[in-house]
C-alpha positions as CSV (number, residue, x, y, z in Angstrom):
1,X,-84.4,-1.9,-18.8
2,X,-84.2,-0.1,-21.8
3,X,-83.7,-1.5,-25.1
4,X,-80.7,0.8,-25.8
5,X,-78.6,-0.6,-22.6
6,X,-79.6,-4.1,-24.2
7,X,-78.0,-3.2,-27.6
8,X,-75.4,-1.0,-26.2
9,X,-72.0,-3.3,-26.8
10,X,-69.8,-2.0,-24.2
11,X,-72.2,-2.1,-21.4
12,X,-72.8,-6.3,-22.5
13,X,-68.8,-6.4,-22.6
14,X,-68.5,-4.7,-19.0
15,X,-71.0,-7.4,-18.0
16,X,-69.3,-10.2,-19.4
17,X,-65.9,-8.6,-18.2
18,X,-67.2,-9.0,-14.8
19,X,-66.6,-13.1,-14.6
20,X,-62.9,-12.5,-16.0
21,X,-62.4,-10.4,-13.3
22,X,-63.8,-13.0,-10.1
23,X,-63.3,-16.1,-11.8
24,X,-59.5,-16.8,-10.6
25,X,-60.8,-16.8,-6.7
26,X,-62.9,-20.4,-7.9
27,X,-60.0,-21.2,-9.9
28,X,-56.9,-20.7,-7.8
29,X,-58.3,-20.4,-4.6
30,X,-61.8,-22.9,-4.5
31,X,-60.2,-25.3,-7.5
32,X,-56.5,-25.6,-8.2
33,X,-54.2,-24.6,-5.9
34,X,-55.7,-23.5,-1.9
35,X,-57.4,-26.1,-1.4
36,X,-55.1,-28.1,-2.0
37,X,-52.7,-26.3,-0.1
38,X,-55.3,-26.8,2.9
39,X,-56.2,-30.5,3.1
40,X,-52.2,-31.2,2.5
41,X,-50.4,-28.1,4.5
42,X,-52.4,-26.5,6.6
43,X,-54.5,-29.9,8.1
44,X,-52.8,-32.0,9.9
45,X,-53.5,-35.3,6.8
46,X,-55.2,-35.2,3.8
47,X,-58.3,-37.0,5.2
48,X,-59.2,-34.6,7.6
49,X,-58.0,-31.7,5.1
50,X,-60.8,-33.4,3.0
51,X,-63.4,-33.4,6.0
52,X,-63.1,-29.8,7.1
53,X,-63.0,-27.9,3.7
54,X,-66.2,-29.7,3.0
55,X,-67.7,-28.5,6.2
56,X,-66.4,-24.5,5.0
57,X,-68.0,-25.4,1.6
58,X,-71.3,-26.2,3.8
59,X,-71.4,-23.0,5.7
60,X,-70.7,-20.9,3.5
61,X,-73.5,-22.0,1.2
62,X,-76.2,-22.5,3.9
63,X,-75.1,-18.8,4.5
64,X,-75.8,-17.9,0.7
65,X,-78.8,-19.9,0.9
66,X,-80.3,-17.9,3.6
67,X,-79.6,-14.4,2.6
68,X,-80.2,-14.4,-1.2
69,X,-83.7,-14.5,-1.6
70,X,-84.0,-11.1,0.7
71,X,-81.7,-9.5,-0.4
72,X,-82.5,-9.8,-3.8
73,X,-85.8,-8.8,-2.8
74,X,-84.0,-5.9,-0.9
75,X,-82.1,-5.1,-3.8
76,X,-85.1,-4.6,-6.2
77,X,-87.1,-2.6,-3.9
78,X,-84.0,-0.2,-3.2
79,X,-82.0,0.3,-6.3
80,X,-78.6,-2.0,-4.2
81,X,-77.9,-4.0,-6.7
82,X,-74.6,-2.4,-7.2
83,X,-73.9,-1.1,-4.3
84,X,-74.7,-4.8,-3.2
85,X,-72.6,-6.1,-5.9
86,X,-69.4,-4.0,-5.0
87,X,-70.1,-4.5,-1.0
88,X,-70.0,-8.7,-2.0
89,X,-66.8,-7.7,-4.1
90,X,-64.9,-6.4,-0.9
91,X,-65.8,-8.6,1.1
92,X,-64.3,-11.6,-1.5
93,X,-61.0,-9.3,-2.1
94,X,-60.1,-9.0,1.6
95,X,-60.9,-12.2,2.2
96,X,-58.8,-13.4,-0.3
97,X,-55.7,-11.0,0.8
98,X,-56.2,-12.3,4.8
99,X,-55.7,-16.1,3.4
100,X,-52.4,-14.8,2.5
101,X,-51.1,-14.3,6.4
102,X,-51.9,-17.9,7.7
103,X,-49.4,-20.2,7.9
104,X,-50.0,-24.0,8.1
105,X,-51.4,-25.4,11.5
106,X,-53.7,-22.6,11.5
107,X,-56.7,-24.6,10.4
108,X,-60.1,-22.6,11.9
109,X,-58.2,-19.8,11.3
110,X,-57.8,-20.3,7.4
111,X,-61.1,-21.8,7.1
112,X,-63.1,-19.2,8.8
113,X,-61.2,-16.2,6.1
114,X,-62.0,-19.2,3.3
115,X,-65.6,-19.5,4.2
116,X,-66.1,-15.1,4.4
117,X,-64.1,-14.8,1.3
118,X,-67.0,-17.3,-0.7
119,X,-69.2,-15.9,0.8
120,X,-68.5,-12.4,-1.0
121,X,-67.7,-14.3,-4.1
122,X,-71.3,-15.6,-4.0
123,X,-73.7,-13.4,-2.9
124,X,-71.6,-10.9,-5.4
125,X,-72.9,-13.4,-8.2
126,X,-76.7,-12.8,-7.1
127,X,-76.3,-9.0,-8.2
128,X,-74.5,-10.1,-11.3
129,X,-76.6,-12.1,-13.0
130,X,-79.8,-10.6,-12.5
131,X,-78.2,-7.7,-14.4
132,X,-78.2,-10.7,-17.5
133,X,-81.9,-9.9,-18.6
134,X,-80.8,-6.4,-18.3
135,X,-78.0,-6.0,-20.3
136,X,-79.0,-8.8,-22.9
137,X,-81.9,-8.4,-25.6
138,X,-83.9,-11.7,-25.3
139,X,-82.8,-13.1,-28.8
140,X,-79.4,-13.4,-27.9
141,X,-79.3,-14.4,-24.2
142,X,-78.1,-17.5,-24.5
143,X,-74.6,-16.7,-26.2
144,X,-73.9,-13.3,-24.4
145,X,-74.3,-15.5,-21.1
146,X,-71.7,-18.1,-22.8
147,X,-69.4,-15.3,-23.5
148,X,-69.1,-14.2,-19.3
149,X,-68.8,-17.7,-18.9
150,X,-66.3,-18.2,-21.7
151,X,-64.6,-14.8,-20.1
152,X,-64.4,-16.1,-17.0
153,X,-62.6,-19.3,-17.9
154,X,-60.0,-17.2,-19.7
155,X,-59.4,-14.9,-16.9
156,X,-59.0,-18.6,-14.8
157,X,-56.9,-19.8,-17.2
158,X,-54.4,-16.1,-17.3
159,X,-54.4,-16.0,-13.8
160,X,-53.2,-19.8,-13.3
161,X,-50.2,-19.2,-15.9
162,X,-49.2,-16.2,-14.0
163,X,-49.7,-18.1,-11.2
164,X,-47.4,-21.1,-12.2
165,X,-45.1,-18.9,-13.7
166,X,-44.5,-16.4,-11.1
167,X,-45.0,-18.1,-7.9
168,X,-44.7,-22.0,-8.4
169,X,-42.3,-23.0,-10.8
170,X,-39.8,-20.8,-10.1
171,X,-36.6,-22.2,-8.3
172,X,-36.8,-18.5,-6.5
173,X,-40.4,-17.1,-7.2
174,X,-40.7,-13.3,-7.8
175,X,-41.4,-10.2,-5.4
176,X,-39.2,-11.7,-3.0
177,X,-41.4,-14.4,-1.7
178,X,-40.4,-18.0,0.0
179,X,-41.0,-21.4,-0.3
180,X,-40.9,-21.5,3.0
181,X,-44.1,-22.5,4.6
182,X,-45.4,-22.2,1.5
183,X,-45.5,-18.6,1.1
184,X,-45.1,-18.6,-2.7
185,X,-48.3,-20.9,-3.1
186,X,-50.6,-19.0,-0.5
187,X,-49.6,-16.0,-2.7
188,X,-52.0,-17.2,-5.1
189,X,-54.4,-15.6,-3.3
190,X,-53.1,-12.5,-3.4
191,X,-52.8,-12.4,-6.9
192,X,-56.7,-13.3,-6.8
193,X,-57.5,-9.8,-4.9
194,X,-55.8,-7.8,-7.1
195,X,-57.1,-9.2,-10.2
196,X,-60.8,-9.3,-8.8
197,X,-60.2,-5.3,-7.9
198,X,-58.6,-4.3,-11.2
199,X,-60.8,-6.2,-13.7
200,X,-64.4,-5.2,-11.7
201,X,-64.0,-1.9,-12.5
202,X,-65.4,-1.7,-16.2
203,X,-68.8,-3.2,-14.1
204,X,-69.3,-0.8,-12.3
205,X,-68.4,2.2,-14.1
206,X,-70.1,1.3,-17.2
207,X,-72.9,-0.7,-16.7
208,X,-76.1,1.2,-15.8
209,X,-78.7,0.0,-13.0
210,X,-82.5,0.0,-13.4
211,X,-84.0,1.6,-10.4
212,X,-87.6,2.6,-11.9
213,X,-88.9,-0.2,-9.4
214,X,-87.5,1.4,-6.4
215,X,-89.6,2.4,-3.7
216,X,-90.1,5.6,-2.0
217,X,-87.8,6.7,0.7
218,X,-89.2,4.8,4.2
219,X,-90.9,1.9,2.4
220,X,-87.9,-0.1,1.3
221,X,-87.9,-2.6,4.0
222,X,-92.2,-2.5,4.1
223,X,-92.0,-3.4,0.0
224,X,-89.3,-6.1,0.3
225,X,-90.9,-8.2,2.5
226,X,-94.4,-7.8,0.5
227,X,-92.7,-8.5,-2.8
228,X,-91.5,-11.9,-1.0
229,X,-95.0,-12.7,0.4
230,X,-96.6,-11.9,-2.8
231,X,-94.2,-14.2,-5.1
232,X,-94.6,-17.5,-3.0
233,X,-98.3,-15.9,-3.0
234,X,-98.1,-16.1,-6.4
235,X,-96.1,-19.3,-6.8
236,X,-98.3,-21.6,-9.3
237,X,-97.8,-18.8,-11.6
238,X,-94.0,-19.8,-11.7
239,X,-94.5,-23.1,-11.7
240,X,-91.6,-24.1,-14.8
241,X,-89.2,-21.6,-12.8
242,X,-89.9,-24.2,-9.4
243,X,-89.6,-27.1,-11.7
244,X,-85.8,-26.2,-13.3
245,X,-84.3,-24.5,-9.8
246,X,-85.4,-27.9,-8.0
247,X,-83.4,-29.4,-11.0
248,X,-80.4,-27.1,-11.0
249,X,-80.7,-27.6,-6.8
250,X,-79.5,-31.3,-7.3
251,X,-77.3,-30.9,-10.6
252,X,-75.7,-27.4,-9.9
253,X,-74.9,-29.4,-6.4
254,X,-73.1,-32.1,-8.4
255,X,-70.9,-29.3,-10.7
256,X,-70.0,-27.6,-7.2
257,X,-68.7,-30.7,-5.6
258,X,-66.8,-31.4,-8.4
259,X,-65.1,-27.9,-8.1
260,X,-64.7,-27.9,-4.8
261,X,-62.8,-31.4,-4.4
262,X,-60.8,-32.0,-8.6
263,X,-57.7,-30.1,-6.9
264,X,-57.7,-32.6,-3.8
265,X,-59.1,-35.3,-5.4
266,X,-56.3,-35.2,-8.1
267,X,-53.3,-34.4,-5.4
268,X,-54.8,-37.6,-3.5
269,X,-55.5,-40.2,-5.3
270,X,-53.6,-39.6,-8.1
271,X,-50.4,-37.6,-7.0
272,X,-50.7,-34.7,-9.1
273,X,-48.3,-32.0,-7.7
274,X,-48.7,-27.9,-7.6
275,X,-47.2,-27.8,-11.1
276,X,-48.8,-30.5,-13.0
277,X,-52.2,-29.7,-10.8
278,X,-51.6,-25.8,-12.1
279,X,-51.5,-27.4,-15.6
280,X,-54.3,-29.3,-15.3
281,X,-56.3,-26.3,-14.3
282,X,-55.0,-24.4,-17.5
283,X,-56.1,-27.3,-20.1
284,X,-59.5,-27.6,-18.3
285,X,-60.0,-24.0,-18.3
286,X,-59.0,-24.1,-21.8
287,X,-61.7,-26.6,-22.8
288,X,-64.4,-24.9,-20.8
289,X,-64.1,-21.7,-22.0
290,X,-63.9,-23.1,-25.7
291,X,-67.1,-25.0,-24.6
292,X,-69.0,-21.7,-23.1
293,X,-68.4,-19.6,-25.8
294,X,-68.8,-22.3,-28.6
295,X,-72.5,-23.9,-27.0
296,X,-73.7,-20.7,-26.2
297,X,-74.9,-20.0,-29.7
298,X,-77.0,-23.1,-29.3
299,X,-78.8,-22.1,-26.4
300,X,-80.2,-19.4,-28.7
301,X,-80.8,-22.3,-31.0
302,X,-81.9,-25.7,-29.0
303,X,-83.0,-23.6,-25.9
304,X,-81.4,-23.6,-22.2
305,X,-83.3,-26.3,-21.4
306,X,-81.8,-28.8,-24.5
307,X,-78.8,-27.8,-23.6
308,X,-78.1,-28.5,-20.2
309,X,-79.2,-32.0,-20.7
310,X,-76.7,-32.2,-23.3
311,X,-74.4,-30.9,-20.9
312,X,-75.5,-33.3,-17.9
313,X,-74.6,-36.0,-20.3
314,X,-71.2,-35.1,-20.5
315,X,-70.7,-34.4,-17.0
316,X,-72.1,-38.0,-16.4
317,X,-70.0,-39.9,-18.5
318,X,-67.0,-37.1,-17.4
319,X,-67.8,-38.0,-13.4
320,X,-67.9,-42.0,-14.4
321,X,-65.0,-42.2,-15.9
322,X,-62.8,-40.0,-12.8
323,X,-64.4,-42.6,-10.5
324,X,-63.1,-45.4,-12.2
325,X,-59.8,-44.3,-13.7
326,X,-56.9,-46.8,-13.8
327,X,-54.6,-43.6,-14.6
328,X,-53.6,-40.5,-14.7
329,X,-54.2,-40.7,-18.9
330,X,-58.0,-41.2,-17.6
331,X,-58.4,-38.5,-15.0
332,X,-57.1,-36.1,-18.0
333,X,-59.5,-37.7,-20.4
334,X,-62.1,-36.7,-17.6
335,X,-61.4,-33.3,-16.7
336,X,-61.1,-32.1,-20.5
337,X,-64.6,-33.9,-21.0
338,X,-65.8,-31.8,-17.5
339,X,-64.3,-28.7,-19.4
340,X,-65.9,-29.3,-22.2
341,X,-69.6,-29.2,-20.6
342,X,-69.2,-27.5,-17.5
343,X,-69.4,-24.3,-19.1
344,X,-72.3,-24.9,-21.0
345,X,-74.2,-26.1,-18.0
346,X,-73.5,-22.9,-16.4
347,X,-74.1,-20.4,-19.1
348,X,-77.2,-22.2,-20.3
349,X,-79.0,-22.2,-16.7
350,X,-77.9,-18.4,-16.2
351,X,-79.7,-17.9,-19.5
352,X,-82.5,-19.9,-18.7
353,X,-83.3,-18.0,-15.4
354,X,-82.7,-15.1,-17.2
355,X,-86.0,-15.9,-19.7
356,X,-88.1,-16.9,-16.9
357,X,-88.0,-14.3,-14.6
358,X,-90.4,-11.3,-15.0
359,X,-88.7,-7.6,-15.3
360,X,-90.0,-6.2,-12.2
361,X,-88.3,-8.8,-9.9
362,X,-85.1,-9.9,-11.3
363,X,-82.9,-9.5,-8.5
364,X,-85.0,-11.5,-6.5
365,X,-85.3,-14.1,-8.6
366,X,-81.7,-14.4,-8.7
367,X,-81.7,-14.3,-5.4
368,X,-84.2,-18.0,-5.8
369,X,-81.4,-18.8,-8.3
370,X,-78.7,-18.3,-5.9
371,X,-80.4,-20.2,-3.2
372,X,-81.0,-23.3,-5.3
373,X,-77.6,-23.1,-5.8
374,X,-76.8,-23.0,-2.3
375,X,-79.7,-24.7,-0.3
376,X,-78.2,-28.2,-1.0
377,X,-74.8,-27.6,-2.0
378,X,-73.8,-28.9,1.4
379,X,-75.0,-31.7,0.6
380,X,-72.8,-33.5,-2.2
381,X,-69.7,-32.0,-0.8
382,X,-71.0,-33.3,3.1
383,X,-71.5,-37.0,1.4
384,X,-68.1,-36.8,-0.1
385,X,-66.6,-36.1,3.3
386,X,-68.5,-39.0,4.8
387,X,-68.0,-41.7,2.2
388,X,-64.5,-40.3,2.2
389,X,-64.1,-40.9,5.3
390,X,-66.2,-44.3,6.2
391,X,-64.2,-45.9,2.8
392,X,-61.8,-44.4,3.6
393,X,-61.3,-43.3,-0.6
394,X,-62.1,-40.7,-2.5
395,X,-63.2,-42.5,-5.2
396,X,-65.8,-43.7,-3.0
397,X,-66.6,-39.9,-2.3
398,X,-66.9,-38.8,-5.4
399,X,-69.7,-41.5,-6.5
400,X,-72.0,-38.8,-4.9
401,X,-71.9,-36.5,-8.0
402,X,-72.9,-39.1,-10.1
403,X,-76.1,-39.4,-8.6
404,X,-77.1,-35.5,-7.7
405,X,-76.5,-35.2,-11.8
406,X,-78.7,-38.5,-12.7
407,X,-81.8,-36.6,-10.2
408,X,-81.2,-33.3,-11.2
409,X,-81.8,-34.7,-15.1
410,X,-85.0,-36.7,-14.3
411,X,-86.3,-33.1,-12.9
412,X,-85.3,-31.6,-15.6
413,X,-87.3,-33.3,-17.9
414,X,-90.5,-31.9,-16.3
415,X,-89.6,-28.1,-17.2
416,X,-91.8,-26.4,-20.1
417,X,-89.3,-23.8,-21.2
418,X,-91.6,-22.1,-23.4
419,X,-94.6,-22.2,-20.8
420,X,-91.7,-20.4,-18.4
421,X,-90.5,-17.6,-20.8
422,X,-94.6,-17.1,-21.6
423,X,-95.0,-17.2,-18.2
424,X,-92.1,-14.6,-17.3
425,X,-94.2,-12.0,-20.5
426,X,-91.1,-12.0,-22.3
């Protein structure tokens, strides 16, 4: 991409703008306040709430896991990563509006439109990120990577206040809606598709797609698959890009289950109710963004690699200390201290992929990024549904994150980032 696109300011905040605009669906819908709703209204217990949106969580990432790395591949070869990108977006949006229409006892019902909607939500994030080497000039990657991140929390944290002010705290919530059933809370995710569709727009009018890679007319399919032969061809050659995404495969898994399950995890062992839960979502998405934003200028400094073990560290000690809290004082302490690092963790690994991949095949590579992400993510929210449900506890479930973050750091420690970025010719 050209160096004026990287230095142009309102294509990098269109970018950025992007994760305010999709990051209420893993707030209110993943995080805070459906799933919730799910494993306590619409299962039949909490237990087996619990179970079954692990088993959506495992679907829809084996799903992810599959398709990414082709079409990213796809993608590059044929000029789609927006057209991808706003497909994935749709996808997401009515998704999010069908959750809506379910009442509780539905269960395969709201799963199945819970599992399509995350779907969109992350194969959309493939097409997004590879535009981050794109849109960012390689000096200040790390920080304009915190600041999506640190975007996205704020757009988490606007969308929960509306949220609780609107629809859950109200004795009589606005446009008309019930409490009946529950209508006012599944409304949530209505407010989640019209957010996503209103705040995407400044990505895809204003930020510009490279397409001098694309192939001619009648070789798109032909090139993909070569371009994936040739890069696991070419696979020693990438050999610190294997080394960190079969890190991030085990720590990223970790960060996911702990997303997936703080809403349930909080409303079940602890209590919390819609309204407290609600503000415990705004304070942690307070902290994070704080963190993404703040952190991101060291990434420039320390390097991604430096500081996602920082990061890991905190998310450790974060994890340790939900597992074993005697109160609701110490789940707080937690969740600010997952805030806090979270962010980071995330910003710092998108930035890190972003230096190691080469020019020519970025949406691919994002497509590896996505599927290291995904391969596994089953995985740590699978074991907390079977600890869960053999201990009958979900402090017994969430032990599993503890160790996916302790593996993911010992691989981490193996990665050259310079070796990667010289690697990558950039």
């Amino acid at each position: 991409m050209s160096a004026k696109q990287g230095s142009d300011s309102r294509t990098i905040w269109s970018w950025a703008f992007f994760d305010f605009a999709n990051s209420p669906f893993t707030t209110l819908v993943v995080t805070f306040i459906y799933s919730k709703y799910f494993a306590q209204v619409i299962a039949p217990d909490d237990i087996t709430g619990t179970v079954l949106w692990s088993r959506g969580v495992t679907v829809s990432a084996l799903v992810v896991a599959g398709l990414s790395p082709f079409l990213g591949a796809l993608a590059d070869r044929g000029g789609y990563r927006k057209r991808f990108l706003m497909m994935a977006t749709s996808v997401c949006i009515v998704g999010s509006v069908a959750l809506f229409w379910i009442p509780p006892g539905q269960v395969m019902t709201a799963l199945i439109c819970f599992v399509v909607a995350n779907i969109g939500f992350e194969l959309g994030m493939v097409f997004y990120n590879a535009f981050l080497p794109d849109v960012a000039p390689p000096d200040r990657i790390g920080r304009i990577s915190g600041y999506g991140w640190a975007l996205g929390y704020l757009g988490g944290l606007l969308a929960l206040i509306v949220a609780l002010v609107t629809l859950v705290q109200p004795e009589v919530p606005w446009f008309g809606l019930s409490k009946e059933a529950g209508q006012n809370i599944r409304a949530a995710t209505l407010l989640v598709a019209v957010w996503f569709a209103v705040f995407s727009v400044p990505m895809f009018l204003w930020v510009k797609e490279d397409k001098s890679q694309v192939s001619r007319k009648g070789r798109i399919i032909t090139d993909t698959s070569r371009q994936l032969r040739e890069t696991f061809r070419q696979i020693r050659e990438y050999r610190q890009i294997i080394r960190f995404l079969l890190a991030r495969l085990l720590y990223n898994d970790g960060l996911v289950t702990i997303f997936q399950f703080a809403a349930i995890y909080a409303g079940v062992v602890f209590g919390f109710e819609f309204e407290e839960l609600l503000v415990f979502g705004i304070v942690i998405n307070v902290m994070s963004g704080l963190g993404a934003f703040g952190l991101g200028f060291l990434d420039d400094r320390l390097g991604g690699k430096r500081l996602i073990q920082i990061s890991l560290v905190g998310l450790v000690l974060a994890t340790l200390m939900a597992v074993l809290a005697p109160s609701r004082v110490w789940l707080w302490a937690a969740g600010i201290l997952v805030g806090i690092f979270a962010g980071p963790n995330q910003s710092a690994s998108r930035s890190l992929m972003g230096r190691f991949v080469p020019p020519d095949k970025e949406n691919e590579f994002f497509g590896f990024f996505a599927f290291s992400g995904k391969l596994t993510a089953f995985l740590g929210p699978f074991m907390l549904g079977v600890l869960t449900q053999t201990f009958e506890s979900m402090r017994a479930g969430i032990v599993v994150v503890l160790v996916l973050f302790a593996l993911g750091m010992i691989l981490l420690a193996r990665v050259d980032e310079q070796e990667g970025i010289e690697a990558a010719g950039r």
